[in-house]
C-alpha positions in Angstrom: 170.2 60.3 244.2 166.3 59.9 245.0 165.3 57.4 247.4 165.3 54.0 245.3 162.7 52.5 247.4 159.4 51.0 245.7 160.5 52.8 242.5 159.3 50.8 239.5 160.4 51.6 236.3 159.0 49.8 232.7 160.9 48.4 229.8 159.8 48.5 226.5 161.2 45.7 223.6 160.2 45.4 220.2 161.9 42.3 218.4 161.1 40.8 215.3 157.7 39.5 215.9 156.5 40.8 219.3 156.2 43.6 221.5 157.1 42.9 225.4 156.8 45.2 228.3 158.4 44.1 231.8 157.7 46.0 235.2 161.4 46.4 236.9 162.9 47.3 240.1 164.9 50.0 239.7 167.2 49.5 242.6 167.9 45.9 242.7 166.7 45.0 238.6 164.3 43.1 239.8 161.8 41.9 236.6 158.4 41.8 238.4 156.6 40.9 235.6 156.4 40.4 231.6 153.7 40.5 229.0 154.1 39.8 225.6 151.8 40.8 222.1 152.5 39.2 218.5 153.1 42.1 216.0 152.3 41.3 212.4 155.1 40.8 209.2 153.9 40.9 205.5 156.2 39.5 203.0 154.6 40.3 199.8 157.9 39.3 197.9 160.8 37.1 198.6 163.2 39.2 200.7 160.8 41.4 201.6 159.6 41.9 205.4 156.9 44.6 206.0 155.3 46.2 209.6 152.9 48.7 210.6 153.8 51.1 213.1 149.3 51.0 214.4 150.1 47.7 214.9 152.9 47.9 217.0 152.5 50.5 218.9 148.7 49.0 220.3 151.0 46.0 221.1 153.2 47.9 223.5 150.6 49.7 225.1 148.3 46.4 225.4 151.6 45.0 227.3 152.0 47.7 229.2 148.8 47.6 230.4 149.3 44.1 231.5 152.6 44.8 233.5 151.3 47.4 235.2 147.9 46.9 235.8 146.7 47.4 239.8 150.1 48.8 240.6 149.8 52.8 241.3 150.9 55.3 239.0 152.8 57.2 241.0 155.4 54.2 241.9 156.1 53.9 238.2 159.0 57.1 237.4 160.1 55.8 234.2 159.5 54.1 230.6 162.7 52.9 228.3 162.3 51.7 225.0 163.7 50.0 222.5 163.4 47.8 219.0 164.9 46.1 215.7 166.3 48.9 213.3 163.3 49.2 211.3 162.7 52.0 209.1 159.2 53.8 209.8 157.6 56.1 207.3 155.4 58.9 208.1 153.7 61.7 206.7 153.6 65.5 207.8 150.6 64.2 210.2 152.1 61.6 211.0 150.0 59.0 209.6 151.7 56.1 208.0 152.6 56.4 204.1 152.9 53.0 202.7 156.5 50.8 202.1 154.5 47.9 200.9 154.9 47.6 196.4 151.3 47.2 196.3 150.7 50.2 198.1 148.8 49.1 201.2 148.8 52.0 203.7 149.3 50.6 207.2 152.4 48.3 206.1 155.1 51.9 206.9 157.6 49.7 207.9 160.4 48.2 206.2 161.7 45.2 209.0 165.3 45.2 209.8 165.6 41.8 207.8 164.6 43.1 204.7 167.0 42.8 201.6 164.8 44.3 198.9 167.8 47.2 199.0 171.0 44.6 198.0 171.5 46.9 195.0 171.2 50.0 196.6 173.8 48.7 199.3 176.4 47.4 196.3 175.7 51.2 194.8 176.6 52.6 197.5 179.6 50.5 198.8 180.7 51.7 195.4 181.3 55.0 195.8 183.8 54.0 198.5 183.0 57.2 201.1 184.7 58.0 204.3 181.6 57.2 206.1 181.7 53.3 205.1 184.7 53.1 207.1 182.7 53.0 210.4 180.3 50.3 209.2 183.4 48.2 208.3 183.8 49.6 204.9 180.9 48.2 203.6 177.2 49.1 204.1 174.9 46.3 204.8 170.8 46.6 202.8 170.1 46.1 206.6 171.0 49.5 207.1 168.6 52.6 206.6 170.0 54.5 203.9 170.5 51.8 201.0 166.6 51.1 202.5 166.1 55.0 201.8 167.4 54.8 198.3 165.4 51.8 197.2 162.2 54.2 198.4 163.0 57.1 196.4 163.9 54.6 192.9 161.0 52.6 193.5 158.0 54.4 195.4 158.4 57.9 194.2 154.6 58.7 195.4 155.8 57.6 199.2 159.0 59.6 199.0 156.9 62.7 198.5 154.4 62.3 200.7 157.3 61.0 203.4 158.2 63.6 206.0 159.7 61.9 208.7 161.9 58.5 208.3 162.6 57.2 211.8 164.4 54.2 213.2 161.7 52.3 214.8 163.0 52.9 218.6 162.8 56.8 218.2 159.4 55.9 216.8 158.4 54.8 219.8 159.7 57.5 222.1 158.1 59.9 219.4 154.5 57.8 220.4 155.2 58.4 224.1 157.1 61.8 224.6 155.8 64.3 221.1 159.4 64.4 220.6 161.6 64.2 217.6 164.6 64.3 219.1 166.5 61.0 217.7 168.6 58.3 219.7 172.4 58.4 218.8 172.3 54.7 218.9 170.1 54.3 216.5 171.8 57.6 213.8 175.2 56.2 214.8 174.8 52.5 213.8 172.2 52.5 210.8 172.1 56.0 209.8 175.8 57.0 209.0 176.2 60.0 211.8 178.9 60.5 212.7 180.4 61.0 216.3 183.6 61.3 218.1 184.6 61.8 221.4 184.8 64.9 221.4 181.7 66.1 219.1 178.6 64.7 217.9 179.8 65.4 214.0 176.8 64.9 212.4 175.3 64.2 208.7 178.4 63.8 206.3 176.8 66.1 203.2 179.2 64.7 200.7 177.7 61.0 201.5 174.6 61.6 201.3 175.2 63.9 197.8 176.9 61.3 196.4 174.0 58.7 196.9 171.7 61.0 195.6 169.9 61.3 199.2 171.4 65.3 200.0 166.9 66.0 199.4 167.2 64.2 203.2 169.4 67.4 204.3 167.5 70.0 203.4 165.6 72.1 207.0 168.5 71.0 208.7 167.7 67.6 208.2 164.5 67.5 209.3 163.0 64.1 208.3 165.8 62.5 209.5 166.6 63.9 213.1 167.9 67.5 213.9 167.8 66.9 218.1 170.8 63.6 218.7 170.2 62.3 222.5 172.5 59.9 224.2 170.4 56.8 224.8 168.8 57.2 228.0 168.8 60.9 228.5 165.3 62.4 229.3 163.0 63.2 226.2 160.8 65.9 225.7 158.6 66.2 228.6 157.6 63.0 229.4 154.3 60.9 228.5 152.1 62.9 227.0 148.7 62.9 227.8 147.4 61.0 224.7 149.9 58.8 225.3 149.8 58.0 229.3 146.0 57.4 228.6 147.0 54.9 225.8 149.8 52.8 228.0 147.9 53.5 231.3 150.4 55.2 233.5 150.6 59.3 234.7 151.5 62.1 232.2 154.6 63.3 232.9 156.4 60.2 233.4 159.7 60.6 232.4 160.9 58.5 229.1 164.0 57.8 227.9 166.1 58.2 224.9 165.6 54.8 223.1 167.9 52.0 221.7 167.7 49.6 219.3 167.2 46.2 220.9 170.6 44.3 220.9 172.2 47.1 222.4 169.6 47.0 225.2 170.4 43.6 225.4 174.0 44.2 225.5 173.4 47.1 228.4 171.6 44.6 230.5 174.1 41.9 230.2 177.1 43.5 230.5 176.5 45.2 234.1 176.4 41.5 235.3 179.0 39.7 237.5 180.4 36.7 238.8 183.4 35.2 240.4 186.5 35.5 239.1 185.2 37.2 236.0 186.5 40.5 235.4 183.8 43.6 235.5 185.4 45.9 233.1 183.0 46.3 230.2 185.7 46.3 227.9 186.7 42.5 228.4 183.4 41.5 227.8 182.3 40.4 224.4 178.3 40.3 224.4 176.3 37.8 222.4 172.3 38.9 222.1 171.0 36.3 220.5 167.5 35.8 218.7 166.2 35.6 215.4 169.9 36.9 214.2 172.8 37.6 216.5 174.6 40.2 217.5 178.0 40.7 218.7 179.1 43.7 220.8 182.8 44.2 222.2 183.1 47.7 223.7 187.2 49.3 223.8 188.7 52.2 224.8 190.6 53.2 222.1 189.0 53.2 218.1 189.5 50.3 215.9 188.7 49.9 212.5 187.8 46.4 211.9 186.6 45.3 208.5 183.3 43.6 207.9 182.2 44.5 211.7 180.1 47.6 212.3 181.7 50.8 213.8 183.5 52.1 216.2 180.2 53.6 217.1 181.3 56.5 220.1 179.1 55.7 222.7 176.2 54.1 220.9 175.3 51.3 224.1 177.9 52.5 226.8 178.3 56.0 227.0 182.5 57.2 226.5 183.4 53.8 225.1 183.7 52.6 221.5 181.4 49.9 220.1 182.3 47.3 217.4 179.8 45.5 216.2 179.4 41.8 214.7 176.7 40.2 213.7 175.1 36.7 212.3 171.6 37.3 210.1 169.9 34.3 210.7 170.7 32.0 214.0 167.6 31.3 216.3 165.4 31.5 213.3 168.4 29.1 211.4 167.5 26.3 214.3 164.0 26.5 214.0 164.2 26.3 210.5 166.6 23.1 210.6 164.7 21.4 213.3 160.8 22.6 211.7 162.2 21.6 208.0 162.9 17.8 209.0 161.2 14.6 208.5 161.3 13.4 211.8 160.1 17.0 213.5 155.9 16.2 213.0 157.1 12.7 215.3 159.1 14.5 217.7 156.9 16.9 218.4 154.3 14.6 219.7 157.0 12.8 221.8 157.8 15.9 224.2 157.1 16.2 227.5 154.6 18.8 228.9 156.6 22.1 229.0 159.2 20.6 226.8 161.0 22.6 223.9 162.1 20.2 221.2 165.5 21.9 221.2 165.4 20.4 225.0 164.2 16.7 223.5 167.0 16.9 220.9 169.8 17.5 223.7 168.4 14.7 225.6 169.1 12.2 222.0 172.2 13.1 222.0 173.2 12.4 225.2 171.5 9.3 224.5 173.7 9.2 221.2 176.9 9.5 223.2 176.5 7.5 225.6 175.6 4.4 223.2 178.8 5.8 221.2 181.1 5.9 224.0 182.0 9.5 223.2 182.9 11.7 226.1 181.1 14.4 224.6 177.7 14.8 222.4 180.0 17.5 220.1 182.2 14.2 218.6 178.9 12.7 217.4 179.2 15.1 214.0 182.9 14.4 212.5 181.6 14.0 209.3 178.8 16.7 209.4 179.7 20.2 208.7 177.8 23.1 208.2 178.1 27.1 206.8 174.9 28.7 208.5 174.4 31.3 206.3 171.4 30.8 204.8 170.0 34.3 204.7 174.0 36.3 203.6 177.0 37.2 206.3 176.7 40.1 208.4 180.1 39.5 209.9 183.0 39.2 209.8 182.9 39.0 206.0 179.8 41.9 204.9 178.5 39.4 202.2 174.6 39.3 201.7 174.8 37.3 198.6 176.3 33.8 200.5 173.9 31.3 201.4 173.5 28.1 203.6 176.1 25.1 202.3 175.7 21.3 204.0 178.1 18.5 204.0 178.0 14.7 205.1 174.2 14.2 204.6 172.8 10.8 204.4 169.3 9.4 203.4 168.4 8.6 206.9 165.3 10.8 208.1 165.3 9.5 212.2 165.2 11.7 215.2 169.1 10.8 215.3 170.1 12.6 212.1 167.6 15.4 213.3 169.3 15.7 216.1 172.8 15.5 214.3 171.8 18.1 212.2 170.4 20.5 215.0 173.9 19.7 217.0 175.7 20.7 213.3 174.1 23.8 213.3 174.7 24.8 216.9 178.4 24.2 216.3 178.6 26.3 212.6 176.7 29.4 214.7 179.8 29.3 217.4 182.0 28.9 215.0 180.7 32.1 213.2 181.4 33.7 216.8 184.9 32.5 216.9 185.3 33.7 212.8 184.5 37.1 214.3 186.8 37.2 217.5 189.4 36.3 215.4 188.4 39.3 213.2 188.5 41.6 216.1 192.0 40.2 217.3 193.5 40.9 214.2 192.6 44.8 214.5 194.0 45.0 217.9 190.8 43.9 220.1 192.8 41.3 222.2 191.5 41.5 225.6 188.2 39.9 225.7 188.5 37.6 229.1 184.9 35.9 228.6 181.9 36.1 226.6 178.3 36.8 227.9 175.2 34.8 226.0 170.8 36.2 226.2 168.1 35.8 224.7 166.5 33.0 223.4 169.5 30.4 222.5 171.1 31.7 226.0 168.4 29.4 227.6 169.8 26.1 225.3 172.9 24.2 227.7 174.4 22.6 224.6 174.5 25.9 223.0 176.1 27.4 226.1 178.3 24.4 225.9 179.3 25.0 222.5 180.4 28.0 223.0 182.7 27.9 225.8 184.3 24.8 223.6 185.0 26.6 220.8 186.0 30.2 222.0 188.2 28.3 224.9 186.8 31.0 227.1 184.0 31.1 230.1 180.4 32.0 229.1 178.4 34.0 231.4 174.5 33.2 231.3 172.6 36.3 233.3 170.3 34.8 235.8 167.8 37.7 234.8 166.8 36.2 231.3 165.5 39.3 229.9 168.1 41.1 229.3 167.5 42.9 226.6 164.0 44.3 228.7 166.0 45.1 231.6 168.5 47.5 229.2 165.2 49.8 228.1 164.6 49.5 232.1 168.1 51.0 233.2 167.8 53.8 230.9 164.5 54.5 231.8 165.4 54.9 236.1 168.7 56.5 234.7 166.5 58.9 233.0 163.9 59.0 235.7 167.2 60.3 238.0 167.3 57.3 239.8 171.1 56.8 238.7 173.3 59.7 238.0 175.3 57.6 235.1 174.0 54.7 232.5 177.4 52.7 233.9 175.5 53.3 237.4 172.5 51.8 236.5 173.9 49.2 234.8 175.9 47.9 238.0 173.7 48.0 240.4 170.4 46.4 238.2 172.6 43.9 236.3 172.4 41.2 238.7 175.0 37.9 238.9 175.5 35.5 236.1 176.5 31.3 236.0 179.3 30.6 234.3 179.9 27.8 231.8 183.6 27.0 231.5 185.1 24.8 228.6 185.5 21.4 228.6 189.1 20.4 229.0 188.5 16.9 226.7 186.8 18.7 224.0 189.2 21.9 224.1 192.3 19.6 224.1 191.1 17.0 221.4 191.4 19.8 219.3 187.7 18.4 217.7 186.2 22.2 216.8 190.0 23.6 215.3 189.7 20.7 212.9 185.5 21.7 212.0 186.7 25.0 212.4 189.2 24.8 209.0 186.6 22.7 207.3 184.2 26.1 208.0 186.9 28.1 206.6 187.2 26.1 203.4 183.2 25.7 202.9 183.0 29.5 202.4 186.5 29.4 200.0 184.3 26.7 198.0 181.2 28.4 197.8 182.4 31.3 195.9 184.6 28.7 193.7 181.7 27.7 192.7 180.0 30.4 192.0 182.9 32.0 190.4 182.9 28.9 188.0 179.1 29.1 187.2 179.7 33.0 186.6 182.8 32.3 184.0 
């Protein structure tokens, strides 16, 4: 192992609406420092979420610029990337070819979030392939070939000109490295690869025939990846000169294999440790939460769990299987709750300097149960229930058509039923969580011991709270908040040889955690296993309903 000390490595993240860039330690994890660029979204069309891949990629370099400015070069032995599973479109110069129905040249990118391809995905869940059963038997329009399908039916003059499709990571270390070598992460979860422990499979012909996509396959795959890396592993040979000029550091510097962003999240978080809590990966279940949630619980063995993505063979930790759960919408659910309300524009002028409203809204509750006599804030909402999913289920039940349901609303339009409703929504997201543990213990997943909680919602006490209340288990907050940045940063010193392993790296950078245990009263009251059947039964009545409406 090379001498660790003074080596800086940099992280790469692209999320939904920003590009970050953090400057790490790569012996103790250290974050040194963090810059952040907006990226742009069009949505010319309901459901429909459009990037550009200029756009992002002068974002990352402008914040990697910033983190790295006055520091030299030659400290600085590796970059790690990674971003949202967005679909990039290129053509064979690599100049952007347009995803946008109105044909605008720069928008190449079709955002994770994007459900323009819902009848694509029901097409293809159709046909019932052996491949669906590792994205829990049914493909999600989140995914990249239902996206690919919806290209060639409806842009015929982009799918000709299109010669490479890319996940947006491998994008990324395409910009930096020349390379275009693909991440496994990225083919294994949103692609349809295949792999095993004991092979990397590949492209499953038949599939792809059967969606009419086999045109994909032809030059050994080509346009869609003929060179598989395990995230981290070295690319090409390093930064090109172009692009070392572009994001300021030395040519040469080594880059790693990317990763799409909440399983960088879950690489940071689940090196972590604290007392008492066990520090096998496998009885960890990982919570990266943002604009939607993700779910990761790593195992040993394979397990086939329906409605959850995967097993994925060593798609965030390398030899271990990943299952995959997921909520659509949840930070961007909140916002919308708390942003949608009469009482928000008041609110808002009330905070404190350096106050987030979700901060003011805890302190009304308190205020709320304390004038109530409650022992906790969670008792405040017996009669206000909520299913959060306003933008379709990811997991545990694959359905993109259900939406958001509300019961026990009043006419009031105060701060209090503002804050009720903001509580309401905290508890439906952790009840989604426990919907799919339960999902996961049913196929044989029994032995997660606690849960681990980034990203944005991490930083919320009453969501932490929450949690550990309804799962009945300890939640771990990293004291590193960035989580997700210091994953790109382990694979970049693992590929920059600082670490001979990604487990290595992940050990010694992921830092100590505080631990939020449940709260006996609330767990023994039995409060969220009562709103927990009321949850159960709002999702039975929605498709009642709809079923009646259909008839």
């Amino acid at each position: 192992m090379q001498a660790m000390q003074d080596t800086l490595v940099v992280g790469v993240d692209v999320g939904t609406g920003s590009a970050r860039a953090a400057l790490v330690s790569a012996s103790t994890g250290l974050v040194h420092k963090v810059a952040v660029r907006p990226t742009r979204t069009w949505t010319p069309r309901p459901e429909y979420f459009q990037q550009s891949g200029d756009d992002i990629w002068a974002a990352v370099c402008a914040t990697v610029q910033e983190v790295t400015q006055g520091i030299p070069v030659d400290t600085i032995k590796g970059i790690g990337f990674d971003a949202t599973c967005s679909l990039v479109v290129l053509d064979e110069n690599h100049l952007p070819v347009t995803v946008s129905p109105q044909g605008e040249t720069e928008q190449n990118i079709i955002l994770w979030m994007d459900h323009r391809a819902n009848a694509e995905a029901a097409f293809i869940n159709s046909t019932n392939s052996e491949v669906l059963k590792y994205v829990g038997g049914s493909i999600s329009p989140e995914m990249q070939t239902p996206k690919l399908l919806w290209l060639k039916k409806n842009l015929p003059k982009t799918w000709e000109k299109a010669h490479h499709f890319m996940d947006l990571p491998d994008f990324l270390t395409w910009k930096a490295s020349g390379s275009h070598s693909r991440s496994l992460c990225s083919l294994v979860c949103k692609w349809t690869y295949l792999a095993n422990e004991k092979s990397k499979e590949g492209w499953n012909a038949a599939y792809f025939k059967s969606i009419g996509l086999e045109d994909l396959l032809k030059n050994n795959a080509a346009k869609i990846g003929q060179e598989v890396l395990d995230p981290g592993t070295p690319v090409g040979s390093g930064l090109t000169e172009n692009a070392a000029k572009e994001l300021g550091l030395k040519p040469g510097t080594k880059v790693a294999t990317s990763i799409i962003d909440a399983h960088a999240g879950g690489v940071g978080l689940m090196g972590c440790n604290a007392e008492n809590i066990s520090k096998d990966f496998s009885s960890k279940l990982a919570l990266i939460c943002g604009t939607s949630t993700c779910h990761m619980a790593l195992s040993r063995e394979i397990h086939f769990v329906d409605g959850l993505w995967g097993p994925y063979w060593s798609a965030m930790v390398p030899n271990l299987w990943l299952t995959e759960g997921g909520q659509t919408c949840t930070g961007h659910l909140v916002d919308h709750i708390i942003n949608t309300h009469p009482a928000f524009p008041a609110a808002k002028e009330k905070l404190a300097p350096k106050e987030h409203i979700q901060q003011y809204l805890n302190r009304i509750l308190q205020e709320m149960a304390d004038k109530n006599g409650v022992a906790s804030a969670s008792f405040l909402t017996k009669n206000l229930h909520m299913w959060p999913d306003f933008h379709g289920n990811r997991s545990p039940l694959a359905d993109p058509s259900l939406l958001g349901m509300l019961s026990g609303l009043s006419l009031a339009k105060d701060e209090e039923s503002l804050a009720l409703l903001y509580l309401s929504t905290l508890q439906a997201l952790a009840y989604g969580t426990k919907q799919i543990m339960n999902a996961l213990y049913e196929k044989g997943i029994t032995n997660i011991e606690s849960v681990l909680l980034c990203g944005g919602l991490s930083r919320n006490p009453m969501f932490v709270q929450v949690h550990a209340d309804v799962l009945g288990l300890p939640v771990l907050c990293a004291k590193e908040p960035e989580s997700v940045l210091l994953g790109s940063a382990m694979l970049a010193a693992y590929a920059a040889g600082v670490y001979f392993t990604v487990g290595e790296a992940m050990i010694s950078m992921g830092g100590s955690a505080d631990v939020v245990t449940p709260n006996k009263q609330v767990v023994e009251s039995r409060f969220h296993d009562k709103k927990f059947k009321i949850f159960l039964k709002m999702v039975q009545h929605q498709r009642e309903y709809k079923s009646i409406m259909d008839s």
